[in-house]
C-alpha positions as CSV (number, residue, x, y, z in Angstrom):
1,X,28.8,4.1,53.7
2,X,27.5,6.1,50.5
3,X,23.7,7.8,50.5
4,X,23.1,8.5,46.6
5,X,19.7,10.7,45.7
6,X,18.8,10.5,42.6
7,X,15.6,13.0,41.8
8,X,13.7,14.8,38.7
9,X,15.6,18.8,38.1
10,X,13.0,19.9,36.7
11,X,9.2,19.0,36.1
12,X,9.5,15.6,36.6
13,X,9.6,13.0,33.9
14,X,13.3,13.2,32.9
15,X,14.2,9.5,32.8
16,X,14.9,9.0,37.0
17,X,13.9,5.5,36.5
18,X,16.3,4.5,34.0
19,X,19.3,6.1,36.2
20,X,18.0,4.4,39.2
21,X,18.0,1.1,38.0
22,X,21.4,1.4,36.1
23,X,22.9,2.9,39.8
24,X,21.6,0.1,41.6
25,X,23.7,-2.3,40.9
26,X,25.7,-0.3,43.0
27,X,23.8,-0.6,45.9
28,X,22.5,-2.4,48.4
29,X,19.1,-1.0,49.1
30,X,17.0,1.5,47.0
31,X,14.2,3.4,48.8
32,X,11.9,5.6,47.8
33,X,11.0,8.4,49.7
34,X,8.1,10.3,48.6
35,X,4.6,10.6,45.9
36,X,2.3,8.4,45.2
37,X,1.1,6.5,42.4
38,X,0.6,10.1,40.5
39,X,4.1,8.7,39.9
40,X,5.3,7.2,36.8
41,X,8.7,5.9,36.2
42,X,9.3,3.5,32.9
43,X,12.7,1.2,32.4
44,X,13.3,-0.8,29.5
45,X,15.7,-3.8,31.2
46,X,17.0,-6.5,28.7
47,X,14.3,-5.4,26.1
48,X,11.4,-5.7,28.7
49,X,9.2,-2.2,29.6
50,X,8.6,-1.8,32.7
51,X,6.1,1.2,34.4
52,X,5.9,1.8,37.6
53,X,4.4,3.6,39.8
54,X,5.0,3.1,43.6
55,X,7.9,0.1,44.1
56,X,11.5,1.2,43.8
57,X,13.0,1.1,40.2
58,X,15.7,-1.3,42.0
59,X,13.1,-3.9,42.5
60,X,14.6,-5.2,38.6
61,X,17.9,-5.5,40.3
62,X,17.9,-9.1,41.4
63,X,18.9,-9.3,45.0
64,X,18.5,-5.6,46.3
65,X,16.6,-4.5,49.7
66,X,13.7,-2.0,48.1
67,X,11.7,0.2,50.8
68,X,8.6,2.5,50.0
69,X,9.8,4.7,52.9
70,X,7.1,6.5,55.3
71,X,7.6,9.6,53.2
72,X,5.2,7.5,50.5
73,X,1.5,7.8,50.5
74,X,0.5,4.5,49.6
75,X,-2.9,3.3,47.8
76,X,-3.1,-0.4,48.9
77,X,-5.1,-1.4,45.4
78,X,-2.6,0.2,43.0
79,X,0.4,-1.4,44.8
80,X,-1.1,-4.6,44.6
81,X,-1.5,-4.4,40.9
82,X,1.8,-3.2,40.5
83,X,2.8,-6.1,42.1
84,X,0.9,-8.8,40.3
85,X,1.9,-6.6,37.1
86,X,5.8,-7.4,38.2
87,X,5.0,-11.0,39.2
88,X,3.1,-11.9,35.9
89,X,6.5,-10.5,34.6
90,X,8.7,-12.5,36.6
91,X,10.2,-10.1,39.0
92,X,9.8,-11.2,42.3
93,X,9.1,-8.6,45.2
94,X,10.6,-10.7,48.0
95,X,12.8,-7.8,49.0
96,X,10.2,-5.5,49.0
97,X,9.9,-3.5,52.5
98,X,6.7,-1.1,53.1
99,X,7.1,1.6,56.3
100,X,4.5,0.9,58.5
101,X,4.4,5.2,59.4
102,X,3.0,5.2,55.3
103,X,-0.1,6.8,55.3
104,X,-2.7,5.3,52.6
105,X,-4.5,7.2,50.2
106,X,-8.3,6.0,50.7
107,X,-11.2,5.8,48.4
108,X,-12.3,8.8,49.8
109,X,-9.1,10.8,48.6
110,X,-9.5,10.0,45.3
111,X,-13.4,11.1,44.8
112,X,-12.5,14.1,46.7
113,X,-9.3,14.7,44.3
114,X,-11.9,14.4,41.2
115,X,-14.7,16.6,42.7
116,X,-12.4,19.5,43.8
117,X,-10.7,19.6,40.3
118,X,-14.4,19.4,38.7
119,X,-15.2,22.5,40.6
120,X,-12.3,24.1,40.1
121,X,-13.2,24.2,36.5
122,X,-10.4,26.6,34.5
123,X,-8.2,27.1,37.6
124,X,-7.8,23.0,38.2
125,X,-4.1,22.1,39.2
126,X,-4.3,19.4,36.6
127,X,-3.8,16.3,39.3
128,X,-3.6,13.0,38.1
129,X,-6.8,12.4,40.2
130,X,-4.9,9.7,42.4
131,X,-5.8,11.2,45.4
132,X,-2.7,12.1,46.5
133,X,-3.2,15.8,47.3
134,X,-6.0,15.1,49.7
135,X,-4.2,12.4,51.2
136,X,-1.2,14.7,52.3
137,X,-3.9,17.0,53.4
138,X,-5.1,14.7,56.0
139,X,-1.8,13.5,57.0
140,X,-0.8,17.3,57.8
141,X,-4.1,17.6,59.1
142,X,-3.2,14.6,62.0
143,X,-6.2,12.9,60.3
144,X,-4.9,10.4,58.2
145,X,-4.3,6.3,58.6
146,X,-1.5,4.8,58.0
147,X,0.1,1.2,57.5
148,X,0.5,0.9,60.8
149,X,-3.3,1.6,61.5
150,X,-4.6,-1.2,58.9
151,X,-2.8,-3.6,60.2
152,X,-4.4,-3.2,64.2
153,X,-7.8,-5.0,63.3
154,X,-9.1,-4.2,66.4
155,X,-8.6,-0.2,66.4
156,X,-9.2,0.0,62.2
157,X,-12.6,-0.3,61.9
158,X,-13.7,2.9,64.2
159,X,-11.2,5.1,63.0
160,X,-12.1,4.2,59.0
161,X,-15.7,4.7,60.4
162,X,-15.0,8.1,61.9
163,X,-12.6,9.0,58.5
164,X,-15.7,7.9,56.3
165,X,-18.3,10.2,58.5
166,X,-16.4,13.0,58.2
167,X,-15.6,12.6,54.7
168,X,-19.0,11.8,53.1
169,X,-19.8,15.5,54.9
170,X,-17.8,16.8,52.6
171,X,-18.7,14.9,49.6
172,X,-22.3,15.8,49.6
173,X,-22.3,18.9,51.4
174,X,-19.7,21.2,49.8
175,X,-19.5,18.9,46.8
176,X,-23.0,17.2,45.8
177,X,-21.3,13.8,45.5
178,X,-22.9,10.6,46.7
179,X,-21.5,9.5,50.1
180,X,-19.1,6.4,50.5
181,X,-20.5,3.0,51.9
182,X,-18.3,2.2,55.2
183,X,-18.9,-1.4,55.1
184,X,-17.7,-2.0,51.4
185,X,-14.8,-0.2,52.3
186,X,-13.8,-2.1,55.7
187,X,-14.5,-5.5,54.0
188,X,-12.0,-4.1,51.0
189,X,-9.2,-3.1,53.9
190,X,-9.4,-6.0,55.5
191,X,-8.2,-7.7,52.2
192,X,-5.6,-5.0,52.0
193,X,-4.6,-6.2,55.8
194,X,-3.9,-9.4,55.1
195,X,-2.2,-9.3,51.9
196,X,0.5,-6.6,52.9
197,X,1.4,-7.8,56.4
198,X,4.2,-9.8,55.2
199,X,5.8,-6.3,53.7
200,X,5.1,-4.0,56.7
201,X,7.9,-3.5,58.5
202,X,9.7,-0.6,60.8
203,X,11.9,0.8,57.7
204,X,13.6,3.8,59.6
205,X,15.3,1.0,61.8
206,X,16.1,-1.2,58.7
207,X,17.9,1.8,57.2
208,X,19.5,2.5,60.2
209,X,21.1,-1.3,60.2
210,X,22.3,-1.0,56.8
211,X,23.9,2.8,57.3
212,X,25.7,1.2,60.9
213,X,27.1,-1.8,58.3
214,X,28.4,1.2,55.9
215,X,25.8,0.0,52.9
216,X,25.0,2.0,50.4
217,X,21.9,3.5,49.7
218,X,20.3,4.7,47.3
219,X,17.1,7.1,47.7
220,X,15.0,7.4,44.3
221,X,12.9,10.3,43.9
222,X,9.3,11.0,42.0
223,X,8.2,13.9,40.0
224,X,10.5,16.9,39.5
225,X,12.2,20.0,41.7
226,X,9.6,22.5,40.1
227,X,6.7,20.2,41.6
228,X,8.2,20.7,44.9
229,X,5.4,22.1,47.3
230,X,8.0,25.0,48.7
231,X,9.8,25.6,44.9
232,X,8.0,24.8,42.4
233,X,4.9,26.3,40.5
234,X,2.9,27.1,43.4
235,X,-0.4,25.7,42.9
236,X,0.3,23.7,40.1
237,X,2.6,20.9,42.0
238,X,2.6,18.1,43.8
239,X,1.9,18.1,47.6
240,X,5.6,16.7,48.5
241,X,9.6,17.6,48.4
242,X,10.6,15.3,45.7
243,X,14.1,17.5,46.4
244,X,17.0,16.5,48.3
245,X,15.4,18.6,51.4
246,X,12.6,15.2,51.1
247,X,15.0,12.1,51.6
248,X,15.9,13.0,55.8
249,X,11.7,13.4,56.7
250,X,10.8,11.1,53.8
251,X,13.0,8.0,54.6
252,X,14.1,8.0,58.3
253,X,17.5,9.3,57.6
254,X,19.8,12.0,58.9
255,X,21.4,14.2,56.2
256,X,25.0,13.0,57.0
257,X,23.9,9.7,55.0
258,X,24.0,11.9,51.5
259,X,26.9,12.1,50.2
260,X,26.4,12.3,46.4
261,X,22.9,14.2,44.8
262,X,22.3,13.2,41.1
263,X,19.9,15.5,39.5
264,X,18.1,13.7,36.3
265,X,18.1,16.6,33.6
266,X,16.1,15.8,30.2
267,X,18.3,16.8,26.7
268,X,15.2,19.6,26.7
269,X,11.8,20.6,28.3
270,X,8.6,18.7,29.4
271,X,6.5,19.1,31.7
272,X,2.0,17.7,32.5
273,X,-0.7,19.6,33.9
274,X,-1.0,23.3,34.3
275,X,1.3,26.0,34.7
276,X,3.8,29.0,33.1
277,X,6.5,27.2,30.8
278,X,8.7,29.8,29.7
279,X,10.4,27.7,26.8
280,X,7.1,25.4,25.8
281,X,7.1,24.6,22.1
282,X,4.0,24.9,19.9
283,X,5.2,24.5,16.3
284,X,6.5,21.3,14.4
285,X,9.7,20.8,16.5
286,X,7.5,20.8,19.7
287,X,5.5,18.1,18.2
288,X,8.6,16.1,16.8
289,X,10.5,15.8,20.1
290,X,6.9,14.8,21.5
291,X,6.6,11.8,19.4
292,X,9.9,10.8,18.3
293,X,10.6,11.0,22.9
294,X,6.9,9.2,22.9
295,X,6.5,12.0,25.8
296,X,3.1,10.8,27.1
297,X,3.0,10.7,30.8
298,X,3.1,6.9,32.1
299,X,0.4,7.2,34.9
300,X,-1.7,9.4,32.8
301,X,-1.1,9.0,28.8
302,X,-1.6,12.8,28.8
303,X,0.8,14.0,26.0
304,X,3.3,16.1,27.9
305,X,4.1,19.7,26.9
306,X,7.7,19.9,25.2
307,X,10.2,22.7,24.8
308,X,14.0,23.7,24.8
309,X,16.1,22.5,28.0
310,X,15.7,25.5,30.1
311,X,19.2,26.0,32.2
312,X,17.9,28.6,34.8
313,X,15.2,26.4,35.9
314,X,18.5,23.5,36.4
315,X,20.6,25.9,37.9
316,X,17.9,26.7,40.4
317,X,17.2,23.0,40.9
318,X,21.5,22.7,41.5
319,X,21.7,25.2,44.2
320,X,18.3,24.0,46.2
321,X,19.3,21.3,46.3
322,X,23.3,20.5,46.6
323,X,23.0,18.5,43.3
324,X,26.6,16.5,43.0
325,X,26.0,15.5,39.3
326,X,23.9,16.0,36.5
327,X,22.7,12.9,34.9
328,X,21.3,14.2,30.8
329,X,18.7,11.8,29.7
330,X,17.1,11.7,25.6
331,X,20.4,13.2,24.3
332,X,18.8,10.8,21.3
333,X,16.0,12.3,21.4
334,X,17.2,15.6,19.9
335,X,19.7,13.5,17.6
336,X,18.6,14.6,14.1
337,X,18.0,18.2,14.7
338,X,19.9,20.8,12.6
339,X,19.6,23.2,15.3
340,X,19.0,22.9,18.9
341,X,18.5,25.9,21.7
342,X,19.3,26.1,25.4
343,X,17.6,28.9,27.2
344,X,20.3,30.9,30.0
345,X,18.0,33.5,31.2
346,X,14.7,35.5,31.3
347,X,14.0,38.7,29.6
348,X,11.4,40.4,31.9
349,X,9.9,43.9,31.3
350,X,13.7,44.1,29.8
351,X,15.6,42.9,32.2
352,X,17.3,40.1,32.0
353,X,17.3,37.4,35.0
354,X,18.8,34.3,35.7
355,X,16.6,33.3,39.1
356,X,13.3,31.5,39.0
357,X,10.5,33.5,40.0
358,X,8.1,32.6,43.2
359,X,5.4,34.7,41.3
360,X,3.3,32.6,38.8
361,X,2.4,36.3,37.2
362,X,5.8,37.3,36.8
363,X,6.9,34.2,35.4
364,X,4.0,34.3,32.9
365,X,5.7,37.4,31.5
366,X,9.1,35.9,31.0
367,X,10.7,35.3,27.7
368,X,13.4,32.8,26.8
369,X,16.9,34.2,26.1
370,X,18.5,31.4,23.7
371,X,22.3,30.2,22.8
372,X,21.7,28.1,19.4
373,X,24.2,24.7,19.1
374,X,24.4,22.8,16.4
375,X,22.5,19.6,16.0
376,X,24.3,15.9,16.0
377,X,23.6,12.3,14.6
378,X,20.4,10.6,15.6
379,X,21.6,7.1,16.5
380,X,23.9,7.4,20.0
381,X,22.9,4.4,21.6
382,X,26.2,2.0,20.4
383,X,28.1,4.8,22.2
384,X,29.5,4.1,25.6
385,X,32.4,6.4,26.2
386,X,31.9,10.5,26.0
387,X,34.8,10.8,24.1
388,X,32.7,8.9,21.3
389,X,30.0,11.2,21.5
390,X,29.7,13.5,18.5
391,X,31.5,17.2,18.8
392,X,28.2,18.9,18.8
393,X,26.8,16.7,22.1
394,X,29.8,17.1,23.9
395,X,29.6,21.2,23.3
396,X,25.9,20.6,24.6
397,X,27.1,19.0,27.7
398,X,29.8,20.8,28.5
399,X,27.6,24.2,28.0
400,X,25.0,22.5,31.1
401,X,28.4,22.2,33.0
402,X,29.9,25.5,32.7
403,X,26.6,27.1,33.3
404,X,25.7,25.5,36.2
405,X,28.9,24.6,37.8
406,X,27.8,20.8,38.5
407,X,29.5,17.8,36.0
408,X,27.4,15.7,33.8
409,X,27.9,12.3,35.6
410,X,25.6,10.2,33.3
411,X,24.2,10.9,29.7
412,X,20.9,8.6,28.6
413,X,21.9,7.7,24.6
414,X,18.6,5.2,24.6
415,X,16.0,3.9,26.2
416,X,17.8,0.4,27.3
417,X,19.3,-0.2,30.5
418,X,23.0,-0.4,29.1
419,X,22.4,2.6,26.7
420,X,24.2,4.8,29.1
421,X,27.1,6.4,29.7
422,X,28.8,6.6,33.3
423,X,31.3,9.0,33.8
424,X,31.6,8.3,37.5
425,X,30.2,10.2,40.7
């Protein structure tokens, strides 16, 4: 039995997607164990782009379990377009298996994710207005509903009616807004009811059959370590561990089951929304990787801020969270540079440190310390083997290596599903 984690090292972004669905062949269920649909992960299979949002990147791996784990908040109409978005591309979601402990993100979570970053004005987080903060709010709150909850059409309807009371409170007391209309709400969940019984299921036992028959599994994660409610950019990050600390709450599972933690580490820098970003770009190279990477965010199309790959923010990511491997994605991306920079620590008031600050004020007063390496070739994606790879990318990933301590399992030379090269776990 084998438990690979595969999750964002640094803002999220990095290219998880693609890793996920190339690992999954190797596996015999994929689950994913936290987010929302804030998410965003984009694979390009056979020439086909895919984006999604909420259902396992494995779900394009024909014949693998897929679970949205309990550690998932779940909006039942964007997983039903995702789902008629896969089936009008002719991937069918047979295997897909939804916990029945996910709690659902309801309308009222989204108009209360809008309003509170309306009034927050210059000090928003810079949500993806998804509702996924105030969602985890109420589940920590022992207010939420969950899968489970829909699907009891006796008990549903009076606690969405007490939800909805308390809510519309809010709404047009502390916010102005214009309440919610229970019935149109409980006639639209009802719909939801009976279209996702068939995919409600007890997932923690399901995982615990396949870890008794020694499957493997493999646990995909959403966003990035420096969205991570405890280490990241406290406020501006998500309301979940998309870390390795995330899988055992997230999915069901007790930590024994890991045994290999791929971080996903992009060639450089990006990251959407608000927040310090110690080696953001603002000149003509910033806007080059942006377009030539087409860095726009998948669930948003908000052009996402680039800069140099910043090791101390990796490093910190490594040791948090017990990564195994580093998998580099966009290595192409910064083909065709005549220089590119890596940043190894921060030069604060002076002193020079190589921790990530807690403080968002400190951090704001950081500057990069760089090593420059010289560029390589644009075009990598015919190359398979690392010993192929130009001298100048292998000094890259070798640098990431000896700075960090962790091997480069996996280096992305393209956006196709076979434009990778595996170096083993």
């Amino acid at each position: 039995m084998s438990g690979i984690v595969v999750f964002g090292a640094q803002w999220g972004d990095e290219g998880k997607g693609r890793f996920v669905d190339y690992l999954a062949s190797k596996a015999d269920v994929v689950v994913r164990y936290q987010g929302g649909n804030n998410a965003g992960h984009t694979v390009v299979a056979d020439g086909v782009t895919y984006k999604l949002h909420l259902i396992p990147s494995g779900i394009l791996s024909k014949g693998k379990a897929c679970v949205i784990a309990n550690g998932v908040v779940i909006d039942p109409s964007a997983l039903k377009k995702e789902i008629d978005y896969l089936a009008e591309r002719g991937v069918s979601v047979d295997n897909l298996y939804i916990s029945d402990r996910a709690h659902m993100i309801m309308p009222y979570h989204r108009e209360l994710d809008a309003l509170n970053e309306k009034k927050l004005g210059d000090f928003k987080i810079g949500t993806t207005g998804n509702g996924i903060g105030p969602c985890y709010k109420d589940k920590v709150g022992r207010t939420g509903l969950r899968m489970c909850d829909l699907l009891d059409e006796e008990s549903f309807p009076e606690k969405l009616k007490k939800c909805i009371e308390d809510k519309n409170e809010i709404i047009t007391k502390v916010y102005g807004g214009d309440p919610l209309d229970y019935e149109a709400i409980l006639e639209e969940f009802r719909a939801h009811a009976k279209y996702f019984r068939p995919f409600v299921c007890d997932t923690v036992s399901m995982l615990q059959e396949y870890k008794e028959a020694g499957k493997t599994m493999l646990f995909e994660g959403a966003q990035g370590m420096l969205l991570d409610i405890d280490f990241g950019t406290y406020p501006y990050v998500t309301s979940s561990h998309p870390n390795t600390g995330g899988v055992c709450a997230g999915a069901g599972v007790g930590p024994q089951v890991i045994t290999d933690v791929i971080g996903v580490v992009k060639a450089y820098t990006t990251r959407v929304g608000e927040g310090p970003f110690v080696t953001e770009l603002f000149d003509a190279t910033g806007d080059a990787i942006r377009e030539k990477g087409h860095e726009y965010g998948t669930t948003t199309g908000r052009p996402r801020r680039c800069g140099w790959l910043d090791l101390v923010i990796v490093d910190f990511a490594a040791k948090t969270s017990g990564i195994t491997g580093f998998a580099v994605s966009r290595m192409d991306t910064l083909g065709g540079l005549d220089k590119v920079y890596v940043c190894t620590g921060y030069d604060i008031d002076g002193k020079i440190v190589n921790t990530y600050p807690a403080s968002l004020e400190t951090l704001a007063k950081a500057k990069p310390v760089y090593k420059e390496f010289e560029g390589w070739s644009s075009d990598l994606s015919s190359i398979r083997k690392y010993e192929d790879l130009p001298d100048a990318a292998k000094t890259y990933i070798e640098f990431i290596e000896q700075q960090t301590g962790v091997p480069v399992v996996m280096i992305g030379v393209g956006a196709g599903r076979e434009e990778c090269i595996y170096r083993g776990l």
